[in-house]
PDB file of N, CA, C and O in Angstrom:
ATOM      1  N   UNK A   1       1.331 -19.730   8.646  1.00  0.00           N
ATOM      2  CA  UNK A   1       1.800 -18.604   7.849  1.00  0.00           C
ATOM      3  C   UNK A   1       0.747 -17.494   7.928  1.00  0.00           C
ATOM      4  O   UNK A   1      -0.432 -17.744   7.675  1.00  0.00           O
ATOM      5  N   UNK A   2       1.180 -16.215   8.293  1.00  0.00           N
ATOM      6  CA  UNK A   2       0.258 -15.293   7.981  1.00  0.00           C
ATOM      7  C   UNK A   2       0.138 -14.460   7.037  1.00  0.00           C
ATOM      8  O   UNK A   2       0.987 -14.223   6.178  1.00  0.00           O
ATOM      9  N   UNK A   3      -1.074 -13.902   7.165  1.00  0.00           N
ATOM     10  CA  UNK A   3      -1.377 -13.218   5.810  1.00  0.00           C
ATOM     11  C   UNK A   3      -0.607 -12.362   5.410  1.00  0.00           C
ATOM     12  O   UNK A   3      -0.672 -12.395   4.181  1.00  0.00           O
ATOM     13  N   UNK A   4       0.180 -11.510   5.770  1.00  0.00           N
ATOM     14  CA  UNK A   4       1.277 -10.376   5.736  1.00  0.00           C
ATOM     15  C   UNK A   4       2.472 -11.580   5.281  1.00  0.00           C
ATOM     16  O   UNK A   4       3.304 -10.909   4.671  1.00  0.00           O
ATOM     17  N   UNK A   5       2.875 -12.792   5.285  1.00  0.00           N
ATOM     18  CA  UNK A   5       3.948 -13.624   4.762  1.00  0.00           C
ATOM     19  C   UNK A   5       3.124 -14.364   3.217  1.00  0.00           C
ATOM     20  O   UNK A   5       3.715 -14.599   2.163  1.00  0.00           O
ATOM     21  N   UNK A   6       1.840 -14.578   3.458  1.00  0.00           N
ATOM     22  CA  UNK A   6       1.602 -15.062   2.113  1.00  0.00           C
ATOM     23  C   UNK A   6       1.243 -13.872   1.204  1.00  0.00           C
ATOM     24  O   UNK A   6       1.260 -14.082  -0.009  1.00  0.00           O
ATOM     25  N   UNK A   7       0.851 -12.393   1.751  1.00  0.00           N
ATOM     26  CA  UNK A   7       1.136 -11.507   0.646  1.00  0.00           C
ATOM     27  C   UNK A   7       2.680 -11.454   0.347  1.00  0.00           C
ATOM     28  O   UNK A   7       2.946 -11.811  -0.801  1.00  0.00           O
ATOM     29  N   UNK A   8       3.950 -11.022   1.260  1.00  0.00           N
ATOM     30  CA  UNK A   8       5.296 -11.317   0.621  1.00  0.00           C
ATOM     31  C   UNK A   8       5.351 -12.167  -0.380  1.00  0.00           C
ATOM     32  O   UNK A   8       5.667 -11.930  -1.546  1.00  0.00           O
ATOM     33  N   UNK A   9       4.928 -13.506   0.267  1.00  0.00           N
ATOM     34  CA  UNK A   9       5.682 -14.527  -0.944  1.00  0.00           C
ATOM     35  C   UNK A   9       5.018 -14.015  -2.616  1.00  0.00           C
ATOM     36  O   UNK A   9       5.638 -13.784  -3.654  1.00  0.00           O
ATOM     37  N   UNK A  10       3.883 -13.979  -2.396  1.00  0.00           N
ATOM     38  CA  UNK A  10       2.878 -13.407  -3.600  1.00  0.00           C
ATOM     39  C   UNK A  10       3.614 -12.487  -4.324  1.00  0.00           C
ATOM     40  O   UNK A  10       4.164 -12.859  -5.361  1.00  0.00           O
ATOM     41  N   UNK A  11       3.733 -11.088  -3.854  1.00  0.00           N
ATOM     42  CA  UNK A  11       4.602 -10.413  -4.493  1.00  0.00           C
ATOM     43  C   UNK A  11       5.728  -9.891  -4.806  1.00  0.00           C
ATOM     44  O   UNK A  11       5.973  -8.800  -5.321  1.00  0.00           O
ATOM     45  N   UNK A  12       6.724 -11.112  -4.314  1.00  0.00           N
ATOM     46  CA  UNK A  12       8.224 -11.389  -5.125  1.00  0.00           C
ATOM     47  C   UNK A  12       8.264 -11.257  -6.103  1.00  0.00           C
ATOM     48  O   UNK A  12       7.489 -11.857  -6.847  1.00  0.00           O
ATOM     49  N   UNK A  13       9.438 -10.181  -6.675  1.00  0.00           N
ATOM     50  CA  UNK A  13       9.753 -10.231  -8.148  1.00  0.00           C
ATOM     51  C   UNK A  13       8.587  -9.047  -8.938  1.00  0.00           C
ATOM     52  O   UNK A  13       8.892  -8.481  -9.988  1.00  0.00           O
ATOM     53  N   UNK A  14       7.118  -8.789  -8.158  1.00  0.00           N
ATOM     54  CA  UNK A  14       6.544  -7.804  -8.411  1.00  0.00           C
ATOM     55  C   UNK A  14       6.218  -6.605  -7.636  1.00  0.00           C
ATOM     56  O   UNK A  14       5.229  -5.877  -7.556  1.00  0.00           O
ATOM     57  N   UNK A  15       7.478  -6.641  -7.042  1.00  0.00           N
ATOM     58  CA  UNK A  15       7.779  -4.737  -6.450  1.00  0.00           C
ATOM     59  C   UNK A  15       7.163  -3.522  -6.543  1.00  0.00           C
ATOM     60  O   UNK A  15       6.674  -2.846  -5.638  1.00  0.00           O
ATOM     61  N   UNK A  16       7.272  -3.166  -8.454  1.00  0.00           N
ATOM     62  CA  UNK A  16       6.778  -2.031  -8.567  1.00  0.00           C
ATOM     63  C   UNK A  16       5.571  -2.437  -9.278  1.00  0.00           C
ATOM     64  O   UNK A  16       4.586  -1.716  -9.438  1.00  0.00           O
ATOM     65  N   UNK A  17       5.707  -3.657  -9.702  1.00  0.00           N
ATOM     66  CA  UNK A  17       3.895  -3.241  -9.923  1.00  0.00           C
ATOM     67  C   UNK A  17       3.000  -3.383  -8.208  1.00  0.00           C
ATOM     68  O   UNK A  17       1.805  -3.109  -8.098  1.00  0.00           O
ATOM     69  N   UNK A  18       3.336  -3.564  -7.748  1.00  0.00           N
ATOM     70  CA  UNK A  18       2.830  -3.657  -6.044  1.00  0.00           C
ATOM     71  C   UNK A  18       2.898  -2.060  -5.661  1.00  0.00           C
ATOM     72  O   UNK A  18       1.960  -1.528  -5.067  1.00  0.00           O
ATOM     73  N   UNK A  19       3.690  -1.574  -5.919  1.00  0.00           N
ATOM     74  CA  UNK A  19       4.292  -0.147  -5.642  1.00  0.00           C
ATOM     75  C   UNK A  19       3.478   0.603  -5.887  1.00  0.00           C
ATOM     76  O   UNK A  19       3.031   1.473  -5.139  1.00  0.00           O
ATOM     77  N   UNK A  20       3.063   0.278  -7.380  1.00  0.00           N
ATOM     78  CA  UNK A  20       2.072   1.427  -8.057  1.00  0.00           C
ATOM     79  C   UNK A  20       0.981   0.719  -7.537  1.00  0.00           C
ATOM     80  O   UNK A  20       0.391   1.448  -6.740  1.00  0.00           O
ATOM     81  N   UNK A  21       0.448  -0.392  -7.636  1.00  0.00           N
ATOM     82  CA  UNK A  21      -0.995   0.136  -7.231  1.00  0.00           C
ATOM     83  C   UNK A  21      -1.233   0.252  -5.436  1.00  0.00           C
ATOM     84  O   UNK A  21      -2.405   0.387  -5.087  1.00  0.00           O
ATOM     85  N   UNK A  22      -0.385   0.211  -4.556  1.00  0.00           N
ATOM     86  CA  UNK A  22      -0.156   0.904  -3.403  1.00  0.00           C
ATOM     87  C   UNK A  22      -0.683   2.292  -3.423  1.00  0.00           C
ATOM     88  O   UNK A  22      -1.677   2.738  -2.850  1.00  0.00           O
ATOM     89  N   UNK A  23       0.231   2.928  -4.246  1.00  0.00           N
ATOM     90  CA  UNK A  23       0.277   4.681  -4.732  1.00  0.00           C
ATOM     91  C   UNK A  23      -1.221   4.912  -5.512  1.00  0.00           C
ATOM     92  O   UNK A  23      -1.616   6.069  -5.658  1.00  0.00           O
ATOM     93  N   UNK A  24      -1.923   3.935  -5.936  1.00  0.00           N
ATOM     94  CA  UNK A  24      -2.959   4.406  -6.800  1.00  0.00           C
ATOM     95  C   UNK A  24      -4.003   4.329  -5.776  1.00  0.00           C
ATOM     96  O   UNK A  24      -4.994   5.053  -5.871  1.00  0.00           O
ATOM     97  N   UNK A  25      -3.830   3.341  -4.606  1.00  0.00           N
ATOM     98  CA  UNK A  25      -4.324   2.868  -4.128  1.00  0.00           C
ATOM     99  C   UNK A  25      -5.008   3.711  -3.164  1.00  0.00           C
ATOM    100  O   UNK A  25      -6.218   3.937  -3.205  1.00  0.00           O
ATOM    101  N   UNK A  26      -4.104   4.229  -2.187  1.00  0.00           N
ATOM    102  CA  UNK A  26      -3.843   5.859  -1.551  1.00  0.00           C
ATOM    103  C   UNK A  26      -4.476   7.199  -2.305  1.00  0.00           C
ATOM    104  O   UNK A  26      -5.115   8.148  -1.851  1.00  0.00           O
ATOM    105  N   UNK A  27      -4.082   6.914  -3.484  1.00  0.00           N
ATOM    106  CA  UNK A  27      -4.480   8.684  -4.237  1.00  0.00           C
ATOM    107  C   UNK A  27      -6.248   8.494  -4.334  1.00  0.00           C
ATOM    108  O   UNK A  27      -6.995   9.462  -4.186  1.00  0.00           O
ATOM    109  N   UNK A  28      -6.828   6.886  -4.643  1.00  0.00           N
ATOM    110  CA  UNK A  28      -7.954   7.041  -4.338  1.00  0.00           C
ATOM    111  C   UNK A  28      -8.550   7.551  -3.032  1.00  0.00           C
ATOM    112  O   UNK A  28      -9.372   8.463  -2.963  1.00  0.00           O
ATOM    113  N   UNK A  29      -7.896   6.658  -1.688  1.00  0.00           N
ATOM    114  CA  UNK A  29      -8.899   7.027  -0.732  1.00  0.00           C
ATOM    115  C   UNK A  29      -8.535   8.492  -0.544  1.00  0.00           C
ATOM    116  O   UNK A  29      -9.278   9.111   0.218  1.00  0.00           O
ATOM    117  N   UNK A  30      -7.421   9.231  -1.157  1.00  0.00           N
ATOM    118  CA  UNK A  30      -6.942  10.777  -0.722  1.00  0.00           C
ATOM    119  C   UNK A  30      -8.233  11.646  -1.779  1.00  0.00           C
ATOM    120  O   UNK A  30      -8.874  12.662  -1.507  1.00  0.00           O
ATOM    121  N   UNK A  31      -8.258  11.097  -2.570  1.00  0.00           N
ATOM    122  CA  UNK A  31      -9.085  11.774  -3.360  1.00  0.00           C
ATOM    123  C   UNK A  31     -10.739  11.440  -2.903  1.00  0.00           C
ATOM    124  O   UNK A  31     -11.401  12.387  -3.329  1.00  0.00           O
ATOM    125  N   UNK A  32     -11.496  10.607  -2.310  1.00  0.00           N
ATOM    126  CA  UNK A  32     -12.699   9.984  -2.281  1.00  0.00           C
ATOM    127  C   UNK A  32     -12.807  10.974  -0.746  1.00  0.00           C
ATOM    128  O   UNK A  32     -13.769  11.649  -0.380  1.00  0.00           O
ATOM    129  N   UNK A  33     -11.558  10.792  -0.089  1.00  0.00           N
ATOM    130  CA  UNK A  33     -12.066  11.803   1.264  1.00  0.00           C
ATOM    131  C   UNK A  33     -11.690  12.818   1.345  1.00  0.00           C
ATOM    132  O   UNK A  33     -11.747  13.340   2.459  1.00  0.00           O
ATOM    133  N   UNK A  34     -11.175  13.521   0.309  1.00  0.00           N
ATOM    134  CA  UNK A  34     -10.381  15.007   0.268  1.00  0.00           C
ATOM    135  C   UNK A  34      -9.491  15.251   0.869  1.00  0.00           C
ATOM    136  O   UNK A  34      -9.369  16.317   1.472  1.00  0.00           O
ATOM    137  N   UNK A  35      -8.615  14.305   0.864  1.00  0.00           N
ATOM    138  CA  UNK A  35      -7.164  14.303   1.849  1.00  0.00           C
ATOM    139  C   UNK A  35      -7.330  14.664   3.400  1.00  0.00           C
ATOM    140  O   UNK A  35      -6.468  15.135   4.142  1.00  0.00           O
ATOM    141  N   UNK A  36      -8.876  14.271   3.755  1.00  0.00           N
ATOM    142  CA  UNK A  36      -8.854  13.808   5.128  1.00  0.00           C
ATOM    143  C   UNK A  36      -7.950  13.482   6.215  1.00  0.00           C
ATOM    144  O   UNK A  36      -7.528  14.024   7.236  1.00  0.00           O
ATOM    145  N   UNK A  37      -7.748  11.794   5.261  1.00  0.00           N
ATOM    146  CA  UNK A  37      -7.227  10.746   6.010  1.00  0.00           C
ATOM    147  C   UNK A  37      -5.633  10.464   5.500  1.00  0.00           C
ATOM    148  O   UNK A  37      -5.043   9.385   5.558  1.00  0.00           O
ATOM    149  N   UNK A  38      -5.012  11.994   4.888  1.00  0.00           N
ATOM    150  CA  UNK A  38      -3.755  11.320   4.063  1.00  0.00           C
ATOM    151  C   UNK A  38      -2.370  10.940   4.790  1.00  0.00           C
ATOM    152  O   UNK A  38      -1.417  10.427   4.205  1.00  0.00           O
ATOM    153  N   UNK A  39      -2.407  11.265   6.133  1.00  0.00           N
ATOM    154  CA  UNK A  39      -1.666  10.830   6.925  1.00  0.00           C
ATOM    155  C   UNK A  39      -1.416   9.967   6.999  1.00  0.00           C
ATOM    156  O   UNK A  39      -0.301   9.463   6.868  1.00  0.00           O
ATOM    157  N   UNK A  40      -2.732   9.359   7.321  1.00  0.00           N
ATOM    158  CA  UNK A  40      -3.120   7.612   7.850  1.00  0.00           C
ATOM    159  C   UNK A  40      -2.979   7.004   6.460  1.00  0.00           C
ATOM    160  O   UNK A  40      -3.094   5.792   6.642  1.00  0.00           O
ATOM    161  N   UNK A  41      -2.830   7.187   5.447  1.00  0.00           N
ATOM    162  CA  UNK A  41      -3.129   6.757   3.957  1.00  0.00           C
ATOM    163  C   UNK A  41      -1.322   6.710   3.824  1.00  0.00           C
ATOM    164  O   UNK A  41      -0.721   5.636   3.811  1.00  0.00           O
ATOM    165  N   UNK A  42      -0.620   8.051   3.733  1.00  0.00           N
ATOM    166  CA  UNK A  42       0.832   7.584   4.212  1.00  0.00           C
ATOM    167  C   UNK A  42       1.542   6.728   4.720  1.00  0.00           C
ATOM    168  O   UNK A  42       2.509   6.097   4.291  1.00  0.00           O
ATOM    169  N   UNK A  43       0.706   6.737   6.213  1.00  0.00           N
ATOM    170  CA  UNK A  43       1.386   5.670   7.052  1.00  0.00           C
ATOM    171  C   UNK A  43       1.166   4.296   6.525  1.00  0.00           C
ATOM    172  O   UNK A  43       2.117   3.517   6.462  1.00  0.00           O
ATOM    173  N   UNK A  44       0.098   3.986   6.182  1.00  0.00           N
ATOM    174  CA  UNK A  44      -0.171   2.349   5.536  1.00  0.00           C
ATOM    175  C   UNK A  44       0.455   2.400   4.637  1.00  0.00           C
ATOM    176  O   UNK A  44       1.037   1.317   4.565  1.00  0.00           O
ATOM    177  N   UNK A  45       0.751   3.063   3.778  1.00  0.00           N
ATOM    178  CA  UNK A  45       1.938   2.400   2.204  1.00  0.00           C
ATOM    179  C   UNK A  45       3.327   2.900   2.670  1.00  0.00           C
ATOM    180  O   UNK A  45       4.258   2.928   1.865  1.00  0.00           O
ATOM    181  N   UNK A  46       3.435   3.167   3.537  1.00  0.00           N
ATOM    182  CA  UNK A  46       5.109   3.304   4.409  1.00  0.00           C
ATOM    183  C   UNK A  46       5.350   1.917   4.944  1.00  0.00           C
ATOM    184  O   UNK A  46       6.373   1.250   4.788  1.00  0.00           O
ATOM    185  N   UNK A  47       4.190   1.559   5.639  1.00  0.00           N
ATOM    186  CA  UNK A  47       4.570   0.217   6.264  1.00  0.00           C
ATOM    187  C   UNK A  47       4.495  -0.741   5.407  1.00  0.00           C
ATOM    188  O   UNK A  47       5.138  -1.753   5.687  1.00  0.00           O
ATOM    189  N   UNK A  48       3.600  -0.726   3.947  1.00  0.00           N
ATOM    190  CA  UNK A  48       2.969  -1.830   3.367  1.00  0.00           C
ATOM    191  C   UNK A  48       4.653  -2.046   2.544  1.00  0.00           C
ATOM    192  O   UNK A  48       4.917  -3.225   2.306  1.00  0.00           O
ATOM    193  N   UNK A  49       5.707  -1.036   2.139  1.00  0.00           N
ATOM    194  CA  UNK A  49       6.887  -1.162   1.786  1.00  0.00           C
ATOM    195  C   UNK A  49       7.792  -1.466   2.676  1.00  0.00           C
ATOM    196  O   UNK A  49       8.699  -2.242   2.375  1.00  0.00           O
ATOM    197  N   UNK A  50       7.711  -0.957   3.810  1.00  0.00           N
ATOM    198  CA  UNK A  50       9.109  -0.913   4.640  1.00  0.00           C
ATOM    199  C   UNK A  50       8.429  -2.256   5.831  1.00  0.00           C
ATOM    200  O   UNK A  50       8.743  -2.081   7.008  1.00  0.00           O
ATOM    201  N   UNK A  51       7.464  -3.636   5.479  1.00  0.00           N
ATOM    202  CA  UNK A  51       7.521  -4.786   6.618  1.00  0.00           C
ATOM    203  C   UNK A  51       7.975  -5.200   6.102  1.00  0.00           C
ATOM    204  O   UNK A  51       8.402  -6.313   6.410  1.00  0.00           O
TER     205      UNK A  51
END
């Protein structure tokens, strides 16, 4: 099993609390690098919802 299937199983049933701290998660590194990297910060919580 990989790690991307034992995070799924983990957070079944906790969606949006996964959701939000995704989003909190992002606004830090957007904020720590001055929206540098917010592309790349996009793209990882696009995929971290839509695997």
């Amino acid at each position: 099993m990989s790690v991307m299937d034992k995070l799924k199983q983990m957070l079944k049933g906790h969606e949006e609390q996964a959701g939000k701290g995704v989003d909190r998660a992002g606004d830090f590194v957007d904020e720590k690098t001055q929206g540098k990297y917010s592309g790349h910060v996009d793209t990882a919580q696009d995929r971290v919802f839509n695997s």
